[in-house]
Biopython code that builds the backbone (N, CA, C, O; Angstrom):
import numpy as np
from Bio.PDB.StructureBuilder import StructureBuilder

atoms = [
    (1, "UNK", "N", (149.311, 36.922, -66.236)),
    (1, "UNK", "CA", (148.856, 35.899, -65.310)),
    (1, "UNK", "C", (148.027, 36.578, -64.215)),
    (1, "UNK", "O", (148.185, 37.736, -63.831)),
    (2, "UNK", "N", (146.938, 35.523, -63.673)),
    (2, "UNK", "CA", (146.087, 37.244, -62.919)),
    (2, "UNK", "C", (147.077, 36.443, -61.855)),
    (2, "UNK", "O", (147.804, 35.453, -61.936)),
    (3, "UNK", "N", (146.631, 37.632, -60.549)),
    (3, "UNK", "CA", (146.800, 38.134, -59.509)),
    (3, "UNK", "C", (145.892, 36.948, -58.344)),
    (3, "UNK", "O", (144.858, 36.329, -58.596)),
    (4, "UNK", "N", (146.715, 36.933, -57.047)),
    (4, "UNK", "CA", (146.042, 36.204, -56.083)),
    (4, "UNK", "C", (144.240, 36.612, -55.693)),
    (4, "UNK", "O", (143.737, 37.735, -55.655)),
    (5, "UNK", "N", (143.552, 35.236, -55.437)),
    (5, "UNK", "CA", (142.211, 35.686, -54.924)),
    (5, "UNK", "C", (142.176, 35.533, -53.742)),
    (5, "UNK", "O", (142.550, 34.474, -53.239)),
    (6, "UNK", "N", (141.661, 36.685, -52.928)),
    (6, "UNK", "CA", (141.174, 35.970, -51.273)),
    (6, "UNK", "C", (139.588, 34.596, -51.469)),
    (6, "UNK", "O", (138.480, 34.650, -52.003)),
    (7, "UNK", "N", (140.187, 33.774, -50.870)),
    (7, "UNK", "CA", (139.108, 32.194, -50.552)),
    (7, "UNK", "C", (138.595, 31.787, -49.818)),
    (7, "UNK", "O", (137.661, 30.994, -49.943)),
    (8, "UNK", "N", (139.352, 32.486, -48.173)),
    (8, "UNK", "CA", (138.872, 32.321, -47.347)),
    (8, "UNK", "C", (139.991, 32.983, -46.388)),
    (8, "UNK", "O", (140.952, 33.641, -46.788)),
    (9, "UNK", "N", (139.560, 32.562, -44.527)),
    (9, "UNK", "CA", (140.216, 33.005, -43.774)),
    (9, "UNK", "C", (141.025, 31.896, -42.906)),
    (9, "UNK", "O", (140.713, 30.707, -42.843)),
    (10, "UNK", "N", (141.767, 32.311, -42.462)),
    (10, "UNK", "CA", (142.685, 31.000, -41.729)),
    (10, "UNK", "C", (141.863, 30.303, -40.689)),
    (10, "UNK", "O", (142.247, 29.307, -40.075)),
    (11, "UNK", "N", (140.616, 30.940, -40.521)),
    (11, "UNK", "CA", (139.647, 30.708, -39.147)),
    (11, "UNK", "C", (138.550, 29.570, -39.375)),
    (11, "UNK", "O", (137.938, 28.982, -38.483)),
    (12, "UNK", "N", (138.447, 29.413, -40.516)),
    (12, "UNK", "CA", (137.548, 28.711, -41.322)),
    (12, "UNK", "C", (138.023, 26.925, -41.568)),
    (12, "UNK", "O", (137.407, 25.859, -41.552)),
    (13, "UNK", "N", (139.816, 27.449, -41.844)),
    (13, "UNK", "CA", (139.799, 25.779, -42.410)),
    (13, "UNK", "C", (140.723, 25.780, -41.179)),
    (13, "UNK", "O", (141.461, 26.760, -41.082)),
    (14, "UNK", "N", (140.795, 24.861, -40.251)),
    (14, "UNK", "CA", (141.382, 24.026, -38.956)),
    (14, "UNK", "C", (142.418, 23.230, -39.449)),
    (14, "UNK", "O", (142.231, 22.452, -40.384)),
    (15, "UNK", "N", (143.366, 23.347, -38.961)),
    (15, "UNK", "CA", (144.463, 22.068, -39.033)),
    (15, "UNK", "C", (143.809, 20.946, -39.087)),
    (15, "UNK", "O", (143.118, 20.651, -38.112)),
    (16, "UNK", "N", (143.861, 20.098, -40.173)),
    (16, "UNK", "CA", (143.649, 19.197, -40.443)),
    (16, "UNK", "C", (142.057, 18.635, -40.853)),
    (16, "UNK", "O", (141.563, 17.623, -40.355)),
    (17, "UNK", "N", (141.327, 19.577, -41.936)),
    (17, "UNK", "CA", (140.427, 20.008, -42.336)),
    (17, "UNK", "C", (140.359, 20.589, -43.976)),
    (17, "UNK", "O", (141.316, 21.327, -44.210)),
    (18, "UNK", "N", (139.844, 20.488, -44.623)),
    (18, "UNK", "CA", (139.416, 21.230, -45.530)),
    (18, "UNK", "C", (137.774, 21.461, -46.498)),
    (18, "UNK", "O", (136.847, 20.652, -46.447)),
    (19, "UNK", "N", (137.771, 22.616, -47.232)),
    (19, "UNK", "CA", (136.641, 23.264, -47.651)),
    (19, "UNK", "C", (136.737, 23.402, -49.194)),
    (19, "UNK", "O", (137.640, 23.907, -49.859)),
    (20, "UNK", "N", (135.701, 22.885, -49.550)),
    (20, "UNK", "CA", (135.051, 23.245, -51.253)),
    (20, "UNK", "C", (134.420, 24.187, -50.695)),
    (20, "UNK", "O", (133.696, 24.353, -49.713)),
    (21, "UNK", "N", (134.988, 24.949, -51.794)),
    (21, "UNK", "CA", (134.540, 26.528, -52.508)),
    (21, "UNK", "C", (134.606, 26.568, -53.846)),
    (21, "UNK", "O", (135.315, 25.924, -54.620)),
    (22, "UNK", "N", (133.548, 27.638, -54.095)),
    (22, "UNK", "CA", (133.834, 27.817, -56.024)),
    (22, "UNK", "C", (134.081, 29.758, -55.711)),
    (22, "UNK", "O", (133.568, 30.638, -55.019)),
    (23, "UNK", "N", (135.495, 29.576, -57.004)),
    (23, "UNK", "CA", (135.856, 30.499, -56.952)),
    (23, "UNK", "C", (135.797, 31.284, -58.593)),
    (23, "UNK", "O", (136.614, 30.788, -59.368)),
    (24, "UNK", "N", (135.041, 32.287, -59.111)),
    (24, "UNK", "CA", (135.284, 32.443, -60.374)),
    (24, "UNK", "C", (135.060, 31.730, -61.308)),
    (24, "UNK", "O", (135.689, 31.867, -62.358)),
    (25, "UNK", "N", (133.976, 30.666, -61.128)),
    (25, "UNK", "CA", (133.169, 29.548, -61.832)),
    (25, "UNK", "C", (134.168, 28.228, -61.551)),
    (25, "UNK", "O", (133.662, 27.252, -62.105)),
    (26, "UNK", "N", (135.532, 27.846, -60.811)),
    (26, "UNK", "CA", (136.504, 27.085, -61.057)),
    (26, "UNK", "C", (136.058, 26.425, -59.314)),
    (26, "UNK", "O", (136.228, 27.071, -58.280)),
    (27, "UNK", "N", (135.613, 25.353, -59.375)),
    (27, "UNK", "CA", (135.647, 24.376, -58.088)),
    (27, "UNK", "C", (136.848, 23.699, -57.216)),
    (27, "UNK", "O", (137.343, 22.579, -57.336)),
    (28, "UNK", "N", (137.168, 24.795, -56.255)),
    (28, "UNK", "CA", (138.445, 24.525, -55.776)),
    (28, "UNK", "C", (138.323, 23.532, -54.297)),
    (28, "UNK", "O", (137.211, 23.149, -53.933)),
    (29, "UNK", "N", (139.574, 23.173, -53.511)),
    (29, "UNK", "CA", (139.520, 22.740, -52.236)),
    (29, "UNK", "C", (140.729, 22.970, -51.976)),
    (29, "UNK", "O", (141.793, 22.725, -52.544)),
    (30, "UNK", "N", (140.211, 23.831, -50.375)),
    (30, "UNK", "CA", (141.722, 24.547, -49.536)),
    (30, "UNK", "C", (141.621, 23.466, -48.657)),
    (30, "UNK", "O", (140.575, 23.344, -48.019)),
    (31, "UNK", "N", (142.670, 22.534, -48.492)),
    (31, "UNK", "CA", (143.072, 21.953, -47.042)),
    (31, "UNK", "C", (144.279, 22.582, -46.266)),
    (31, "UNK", "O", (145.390, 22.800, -46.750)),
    (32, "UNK", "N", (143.902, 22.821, -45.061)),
    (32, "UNK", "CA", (144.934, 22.987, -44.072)),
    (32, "UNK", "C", (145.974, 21.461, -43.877)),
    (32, "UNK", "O", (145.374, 20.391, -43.775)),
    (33, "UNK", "N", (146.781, 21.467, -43.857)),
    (33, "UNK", "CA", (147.389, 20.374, -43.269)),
    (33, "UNK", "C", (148.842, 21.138, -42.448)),
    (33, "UNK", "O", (149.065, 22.348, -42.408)),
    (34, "UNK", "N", (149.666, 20.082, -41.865)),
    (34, "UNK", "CA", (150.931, 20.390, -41.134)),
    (34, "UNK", "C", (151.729, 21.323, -41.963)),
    (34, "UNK", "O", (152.208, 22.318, -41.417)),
    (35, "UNK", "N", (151.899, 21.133, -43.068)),
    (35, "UNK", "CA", (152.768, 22.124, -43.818)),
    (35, "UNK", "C", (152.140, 23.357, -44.707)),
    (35, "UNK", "O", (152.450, 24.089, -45.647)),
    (36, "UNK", "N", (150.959, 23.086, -43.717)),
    (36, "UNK", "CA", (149.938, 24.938, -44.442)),
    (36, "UNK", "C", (148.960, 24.522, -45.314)),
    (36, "UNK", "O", (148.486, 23.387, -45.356)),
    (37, "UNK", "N", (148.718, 25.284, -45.882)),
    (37, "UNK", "CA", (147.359, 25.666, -47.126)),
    (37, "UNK", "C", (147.860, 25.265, -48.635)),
    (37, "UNK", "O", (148.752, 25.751, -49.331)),
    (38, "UNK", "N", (146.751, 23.967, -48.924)),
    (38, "UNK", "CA", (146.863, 24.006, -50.340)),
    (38, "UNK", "C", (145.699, 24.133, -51.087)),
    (38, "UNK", "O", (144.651, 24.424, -50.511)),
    (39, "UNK", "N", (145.733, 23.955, -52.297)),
    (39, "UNK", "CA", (144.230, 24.589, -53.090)),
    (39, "UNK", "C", (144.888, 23.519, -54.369)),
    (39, "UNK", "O", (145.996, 23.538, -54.905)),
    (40, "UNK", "N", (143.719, 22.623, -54.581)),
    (40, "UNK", "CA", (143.468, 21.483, -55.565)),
    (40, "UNK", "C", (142.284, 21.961, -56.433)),
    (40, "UNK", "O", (141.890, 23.072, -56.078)),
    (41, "UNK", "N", (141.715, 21.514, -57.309)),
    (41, "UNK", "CA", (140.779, 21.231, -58.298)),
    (41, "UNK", "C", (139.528, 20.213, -57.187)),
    (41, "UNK", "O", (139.815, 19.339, -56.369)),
    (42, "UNK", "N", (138.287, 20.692, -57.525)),
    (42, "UNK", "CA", (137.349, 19.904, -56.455)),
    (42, "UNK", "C", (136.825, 18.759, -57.605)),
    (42, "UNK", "O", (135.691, 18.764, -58.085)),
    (43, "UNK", "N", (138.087, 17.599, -58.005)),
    (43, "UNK", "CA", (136.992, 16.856, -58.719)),
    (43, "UNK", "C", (138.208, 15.667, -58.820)),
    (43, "UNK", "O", (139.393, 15.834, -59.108)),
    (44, "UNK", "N", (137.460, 14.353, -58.465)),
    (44, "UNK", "CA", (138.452, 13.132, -58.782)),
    (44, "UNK", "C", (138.844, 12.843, -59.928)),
    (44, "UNK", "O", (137.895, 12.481, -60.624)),
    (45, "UNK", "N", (139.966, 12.832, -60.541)),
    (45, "UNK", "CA", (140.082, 12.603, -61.624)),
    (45, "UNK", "C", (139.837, 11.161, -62.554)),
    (45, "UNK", "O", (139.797, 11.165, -63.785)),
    (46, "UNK", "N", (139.699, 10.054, -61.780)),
    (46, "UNK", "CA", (139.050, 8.818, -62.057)),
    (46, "UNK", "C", (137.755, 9.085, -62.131)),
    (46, "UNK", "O", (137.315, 8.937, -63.271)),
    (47, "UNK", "N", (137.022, 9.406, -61.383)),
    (47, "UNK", "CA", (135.727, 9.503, -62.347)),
    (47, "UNK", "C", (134.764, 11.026, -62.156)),
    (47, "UNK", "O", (133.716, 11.369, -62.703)),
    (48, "UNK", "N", (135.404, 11.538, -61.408)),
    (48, "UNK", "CA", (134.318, 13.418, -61.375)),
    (48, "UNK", "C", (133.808, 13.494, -60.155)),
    (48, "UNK", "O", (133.060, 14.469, -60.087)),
    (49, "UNK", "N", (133.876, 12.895, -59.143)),
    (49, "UNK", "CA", (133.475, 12.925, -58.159)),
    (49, "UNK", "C", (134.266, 13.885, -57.564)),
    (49, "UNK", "O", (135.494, 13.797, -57.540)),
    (50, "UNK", "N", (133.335, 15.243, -56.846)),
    (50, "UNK", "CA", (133.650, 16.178, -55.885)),
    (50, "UNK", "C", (134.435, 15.438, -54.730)),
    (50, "UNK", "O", (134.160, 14.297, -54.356)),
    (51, "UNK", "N", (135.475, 16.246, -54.195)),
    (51, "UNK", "CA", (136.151, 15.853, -53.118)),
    (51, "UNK", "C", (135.261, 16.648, -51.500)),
    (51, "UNK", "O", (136.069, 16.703, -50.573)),
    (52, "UNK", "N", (134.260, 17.041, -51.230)),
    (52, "UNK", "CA", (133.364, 17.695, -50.916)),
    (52, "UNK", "C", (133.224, 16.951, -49.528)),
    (52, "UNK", "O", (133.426, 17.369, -48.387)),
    (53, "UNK", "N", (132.758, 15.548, -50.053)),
    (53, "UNK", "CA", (132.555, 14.770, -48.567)),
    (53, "UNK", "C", (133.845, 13.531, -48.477)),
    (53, "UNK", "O", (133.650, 12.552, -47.758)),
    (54, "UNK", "N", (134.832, 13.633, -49.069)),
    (54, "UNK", "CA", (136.260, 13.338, -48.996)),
    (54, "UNK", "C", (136.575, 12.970, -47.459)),
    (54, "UNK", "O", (135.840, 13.181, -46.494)),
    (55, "UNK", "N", (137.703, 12.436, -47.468)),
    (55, "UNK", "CA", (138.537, 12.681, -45.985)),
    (55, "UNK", "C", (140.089, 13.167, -46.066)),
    (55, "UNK", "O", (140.755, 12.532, -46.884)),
    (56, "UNK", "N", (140.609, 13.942, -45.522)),
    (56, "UNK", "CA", (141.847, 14.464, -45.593)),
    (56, "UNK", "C", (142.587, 12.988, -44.283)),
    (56, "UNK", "O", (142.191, 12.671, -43.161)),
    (57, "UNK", "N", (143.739, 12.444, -45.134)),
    (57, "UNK", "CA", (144.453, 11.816, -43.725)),
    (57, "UNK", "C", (146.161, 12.659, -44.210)),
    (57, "UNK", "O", (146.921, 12.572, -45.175)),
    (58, "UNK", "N", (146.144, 13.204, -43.305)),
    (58, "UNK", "CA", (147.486, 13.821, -42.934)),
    (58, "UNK", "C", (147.629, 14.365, -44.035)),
    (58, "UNK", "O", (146.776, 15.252, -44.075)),
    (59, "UNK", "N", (148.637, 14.359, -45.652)),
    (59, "UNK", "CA", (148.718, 15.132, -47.208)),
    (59, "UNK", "C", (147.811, 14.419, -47.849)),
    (59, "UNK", "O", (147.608, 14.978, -48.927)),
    (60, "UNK", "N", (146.986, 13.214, -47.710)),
    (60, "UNK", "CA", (146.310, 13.054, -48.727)),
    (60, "UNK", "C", (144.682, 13.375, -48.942)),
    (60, "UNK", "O", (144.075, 13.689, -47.918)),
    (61, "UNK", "N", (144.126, 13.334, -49.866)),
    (61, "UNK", "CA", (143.146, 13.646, -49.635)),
    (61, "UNK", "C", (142.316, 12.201, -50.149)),
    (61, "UNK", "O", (142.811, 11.503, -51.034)),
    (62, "UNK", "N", (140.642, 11.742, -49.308)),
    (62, "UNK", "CA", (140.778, 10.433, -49.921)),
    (62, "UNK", "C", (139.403, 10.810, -50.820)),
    (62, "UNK", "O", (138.902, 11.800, -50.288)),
    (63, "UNK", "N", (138.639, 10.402, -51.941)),
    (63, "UNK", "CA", (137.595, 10.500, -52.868)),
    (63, "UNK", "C", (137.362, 9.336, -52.276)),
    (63, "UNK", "O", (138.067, 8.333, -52.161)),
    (64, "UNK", "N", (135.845, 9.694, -51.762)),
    (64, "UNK", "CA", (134.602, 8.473, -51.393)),
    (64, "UNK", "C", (134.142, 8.037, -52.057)),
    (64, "UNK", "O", (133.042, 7.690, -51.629)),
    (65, "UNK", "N", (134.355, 7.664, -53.415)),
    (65, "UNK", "CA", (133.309, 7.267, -54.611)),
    (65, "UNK", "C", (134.127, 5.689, -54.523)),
    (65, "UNK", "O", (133.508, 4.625, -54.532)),
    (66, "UNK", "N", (135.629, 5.803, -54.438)),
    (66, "UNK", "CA", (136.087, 4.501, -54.930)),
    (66, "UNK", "C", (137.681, 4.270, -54.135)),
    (66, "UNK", "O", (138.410, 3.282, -54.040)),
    (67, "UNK", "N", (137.768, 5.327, -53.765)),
    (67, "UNK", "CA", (139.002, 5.619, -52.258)),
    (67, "UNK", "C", (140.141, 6.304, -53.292)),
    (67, "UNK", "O", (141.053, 6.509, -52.491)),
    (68, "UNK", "N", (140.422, 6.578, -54.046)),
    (68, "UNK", "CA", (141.283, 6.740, -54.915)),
    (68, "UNK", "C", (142.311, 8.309, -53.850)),
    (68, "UNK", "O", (142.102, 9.203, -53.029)),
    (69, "UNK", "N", (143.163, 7.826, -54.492)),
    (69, "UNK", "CA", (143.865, 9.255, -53.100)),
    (69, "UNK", "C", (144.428, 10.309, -53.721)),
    (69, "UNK", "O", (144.524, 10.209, -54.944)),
    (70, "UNK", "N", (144.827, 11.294, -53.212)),
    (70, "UNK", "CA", (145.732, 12.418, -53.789)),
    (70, "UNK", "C", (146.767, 13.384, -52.715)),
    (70, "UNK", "O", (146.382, 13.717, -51.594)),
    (71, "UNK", "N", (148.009, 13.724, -53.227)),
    (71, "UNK", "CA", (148.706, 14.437, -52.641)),
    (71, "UNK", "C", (148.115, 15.793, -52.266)),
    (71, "UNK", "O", (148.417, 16.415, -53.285)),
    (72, "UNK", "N", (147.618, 16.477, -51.661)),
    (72, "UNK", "CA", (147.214, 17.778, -51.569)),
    (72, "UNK", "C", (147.995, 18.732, -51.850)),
    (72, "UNK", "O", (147.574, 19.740, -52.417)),
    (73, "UNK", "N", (149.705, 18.525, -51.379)),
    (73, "UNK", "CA", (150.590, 19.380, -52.009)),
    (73, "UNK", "C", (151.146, 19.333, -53.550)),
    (73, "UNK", "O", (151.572, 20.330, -54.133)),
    (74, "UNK", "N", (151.086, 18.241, -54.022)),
    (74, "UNK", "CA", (151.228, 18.334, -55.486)),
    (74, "UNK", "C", (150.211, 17.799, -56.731)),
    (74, "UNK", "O", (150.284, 17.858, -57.959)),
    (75, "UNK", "N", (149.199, 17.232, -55.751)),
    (75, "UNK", "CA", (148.210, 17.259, -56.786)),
    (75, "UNK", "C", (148.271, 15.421, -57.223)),
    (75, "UNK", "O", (147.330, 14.920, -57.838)),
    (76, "UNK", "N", (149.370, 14.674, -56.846)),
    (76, "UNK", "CA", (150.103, 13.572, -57.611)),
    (76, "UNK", "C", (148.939, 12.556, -56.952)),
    (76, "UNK", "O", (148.639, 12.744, -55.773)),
    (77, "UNK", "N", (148.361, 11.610, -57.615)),
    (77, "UNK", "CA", (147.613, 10.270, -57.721)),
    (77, "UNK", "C", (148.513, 9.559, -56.863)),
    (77, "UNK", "O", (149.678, 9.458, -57.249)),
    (78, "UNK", "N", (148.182, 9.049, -55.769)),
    (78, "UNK", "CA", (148.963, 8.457, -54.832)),
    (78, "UNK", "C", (148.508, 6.722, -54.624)),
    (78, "UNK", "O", (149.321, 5.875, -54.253)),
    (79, "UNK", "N", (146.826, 6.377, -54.998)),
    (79, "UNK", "CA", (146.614, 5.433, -55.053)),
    (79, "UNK", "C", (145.899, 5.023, -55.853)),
    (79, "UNK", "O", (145.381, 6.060, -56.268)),
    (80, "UNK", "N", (145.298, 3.901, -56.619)),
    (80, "UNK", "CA", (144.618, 3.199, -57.518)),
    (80, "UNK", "C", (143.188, 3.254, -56.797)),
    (80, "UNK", "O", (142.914, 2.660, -55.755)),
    (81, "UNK", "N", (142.080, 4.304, -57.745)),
    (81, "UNK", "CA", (142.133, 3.858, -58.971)),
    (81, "UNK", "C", (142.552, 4.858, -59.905)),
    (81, "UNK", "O", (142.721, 4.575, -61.090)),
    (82, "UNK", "N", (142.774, 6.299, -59.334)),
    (82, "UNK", "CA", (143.493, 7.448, -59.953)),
    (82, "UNK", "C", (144.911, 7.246, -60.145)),
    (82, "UNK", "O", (145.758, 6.925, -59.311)),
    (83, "UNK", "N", (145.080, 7.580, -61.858)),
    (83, "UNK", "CA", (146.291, 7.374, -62.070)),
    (83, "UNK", "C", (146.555, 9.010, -62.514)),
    (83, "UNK", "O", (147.727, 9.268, -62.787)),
    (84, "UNK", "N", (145.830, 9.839, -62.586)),
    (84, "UNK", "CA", (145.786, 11.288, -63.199)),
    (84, "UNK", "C", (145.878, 12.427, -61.604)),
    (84, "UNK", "O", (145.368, 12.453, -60.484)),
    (85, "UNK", "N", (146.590, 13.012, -62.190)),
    (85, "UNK", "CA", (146.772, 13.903, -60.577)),
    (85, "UNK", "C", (145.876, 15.096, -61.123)),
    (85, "UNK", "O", (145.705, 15.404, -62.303)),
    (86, "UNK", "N", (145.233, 15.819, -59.746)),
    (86, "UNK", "CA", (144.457, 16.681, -59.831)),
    (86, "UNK", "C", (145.457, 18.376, -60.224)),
    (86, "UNK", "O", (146.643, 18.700, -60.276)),
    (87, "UNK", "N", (144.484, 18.871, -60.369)),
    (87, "UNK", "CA", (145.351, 20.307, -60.766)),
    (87, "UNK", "C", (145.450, 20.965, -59.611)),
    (87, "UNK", "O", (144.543, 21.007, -58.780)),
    (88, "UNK", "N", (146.480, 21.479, -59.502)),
    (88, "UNK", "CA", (146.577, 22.286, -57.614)),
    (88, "UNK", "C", (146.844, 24.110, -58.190)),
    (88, "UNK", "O", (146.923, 24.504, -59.354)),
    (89, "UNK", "N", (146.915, 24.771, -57.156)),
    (89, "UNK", "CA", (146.943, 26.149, -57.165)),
    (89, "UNK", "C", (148.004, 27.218, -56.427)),
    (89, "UNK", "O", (147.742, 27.226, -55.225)),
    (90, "UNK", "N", (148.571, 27.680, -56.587)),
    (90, "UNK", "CA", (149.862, 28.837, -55.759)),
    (90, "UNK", "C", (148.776, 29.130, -54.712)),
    (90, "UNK", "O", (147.767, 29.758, -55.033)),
    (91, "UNK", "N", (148.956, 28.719, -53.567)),
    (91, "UNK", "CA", (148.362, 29.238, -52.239)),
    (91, "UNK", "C", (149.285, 29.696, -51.244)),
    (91, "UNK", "O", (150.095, 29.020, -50.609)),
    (92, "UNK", "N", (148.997, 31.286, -51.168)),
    (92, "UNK", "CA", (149.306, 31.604, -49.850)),
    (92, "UNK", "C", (148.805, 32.438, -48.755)),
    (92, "UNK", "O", (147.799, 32.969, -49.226)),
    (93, "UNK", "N", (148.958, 32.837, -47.565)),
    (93, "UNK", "CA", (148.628, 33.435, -46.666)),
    (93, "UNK", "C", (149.148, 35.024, -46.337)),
    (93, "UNK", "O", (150.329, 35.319, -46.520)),
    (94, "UNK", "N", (148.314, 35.865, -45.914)),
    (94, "UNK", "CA", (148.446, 37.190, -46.183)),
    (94, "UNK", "C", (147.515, 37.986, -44.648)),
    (94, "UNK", "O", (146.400, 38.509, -44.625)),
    (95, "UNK", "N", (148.485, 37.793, -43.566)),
    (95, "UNK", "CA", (147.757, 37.969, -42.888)),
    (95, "UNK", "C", (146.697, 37.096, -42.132)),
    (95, "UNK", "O", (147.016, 36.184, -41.369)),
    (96, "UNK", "N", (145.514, 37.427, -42.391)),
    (96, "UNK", "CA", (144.386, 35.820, -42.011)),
    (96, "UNK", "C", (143.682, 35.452, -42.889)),
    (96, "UNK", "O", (142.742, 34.673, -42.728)),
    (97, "UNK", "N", (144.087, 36.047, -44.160)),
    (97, "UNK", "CA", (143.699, 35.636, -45.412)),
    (97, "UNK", "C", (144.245, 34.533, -46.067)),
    (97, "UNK", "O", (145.454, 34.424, -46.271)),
    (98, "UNK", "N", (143.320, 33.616, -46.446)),
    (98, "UNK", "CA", (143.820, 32.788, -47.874)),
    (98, "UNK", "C", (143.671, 33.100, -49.097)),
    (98, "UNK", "O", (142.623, 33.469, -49.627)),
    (99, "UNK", "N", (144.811, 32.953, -49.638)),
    (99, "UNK", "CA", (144.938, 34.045, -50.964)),
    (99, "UNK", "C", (144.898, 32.859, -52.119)),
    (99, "UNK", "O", (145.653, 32.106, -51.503)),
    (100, "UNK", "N", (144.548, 32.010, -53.501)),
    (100, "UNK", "CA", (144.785, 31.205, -53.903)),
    (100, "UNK", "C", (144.826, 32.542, -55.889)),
    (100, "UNK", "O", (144.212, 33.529, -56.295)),
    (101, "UNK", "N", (145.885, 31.673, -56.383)),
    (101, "UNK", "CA", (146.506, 32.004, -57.935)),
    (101, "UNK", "C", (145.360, 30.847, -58.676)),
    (101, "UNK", "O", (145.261, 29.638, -58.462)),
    (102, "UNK", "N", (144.762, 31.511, -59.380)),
    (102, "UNK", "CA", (143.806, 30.729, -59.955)),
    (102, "UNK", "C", (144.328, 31.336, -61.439)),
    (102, "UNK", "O", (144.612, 32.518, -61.632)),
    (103, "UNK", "N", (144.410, 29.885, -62.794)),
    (103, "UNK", "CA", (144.765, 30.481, -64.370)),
    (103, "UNK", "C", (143.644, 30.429, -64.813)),
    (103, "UNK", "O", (143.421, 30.780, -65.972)),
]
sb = StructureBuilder()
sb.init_structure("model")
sb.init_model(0)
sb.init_chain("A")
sb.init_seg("    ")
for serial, (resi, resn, name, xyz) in enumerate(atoms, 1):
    if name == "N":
        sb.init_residue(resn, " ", resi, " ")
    sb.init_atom(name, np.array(xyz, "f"), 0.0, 1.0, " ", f" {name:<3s}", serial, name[0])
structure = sb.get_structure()
């Protein structure tokens, strides 16, 4: 299984904020929220739309194409029209590093 990637720095994503990045050809998104750093898949699973210009409200994250929502910590389809949860990633912190487990 590989090994953690650095993604970014803790300075970058703000409480209550997050950033698309591509990491290793794989389109990720780190949000900060209250309970830390998570790392999702950058793509709605209802229809492919990047979460890019998204809105984070508190764990969810919302897709502007059609509002469809997602848990940021587990990835889980929280509202209609996504019934498919996104793929999430082992994220952790290392210092002021964000470290994300990419398969």
């Amino acid at each position: 299984m590989p090994g953690f990637v650095k993604v970014a720095t803790v300075d970058e994503i703000p409480e209550g904020s997050f950033k698309s990045l591509e990491v290793d050809f794989d389109r990720i998104v780190i949000a900060h929220t209250a309970d830390g750093y998570f790392a999702f898949a950058d793509q709605c699973t209802h229809d492919g739309e990047p979460f890019g210009k998204g809105k984070l409200k508190g764990h969810e994250i919302i897709c502007t194409r059609h509002g469809a929502r997602f848990d940021v910590r587990t990835g889980a389809a929280t509202s209609a029209p996504a019934i498919v949860p996104v793929d999430t990633f082992e994220t952790k912190v290392d210092g002021r590093d964000i470290l994300v487990r990419l398969e």
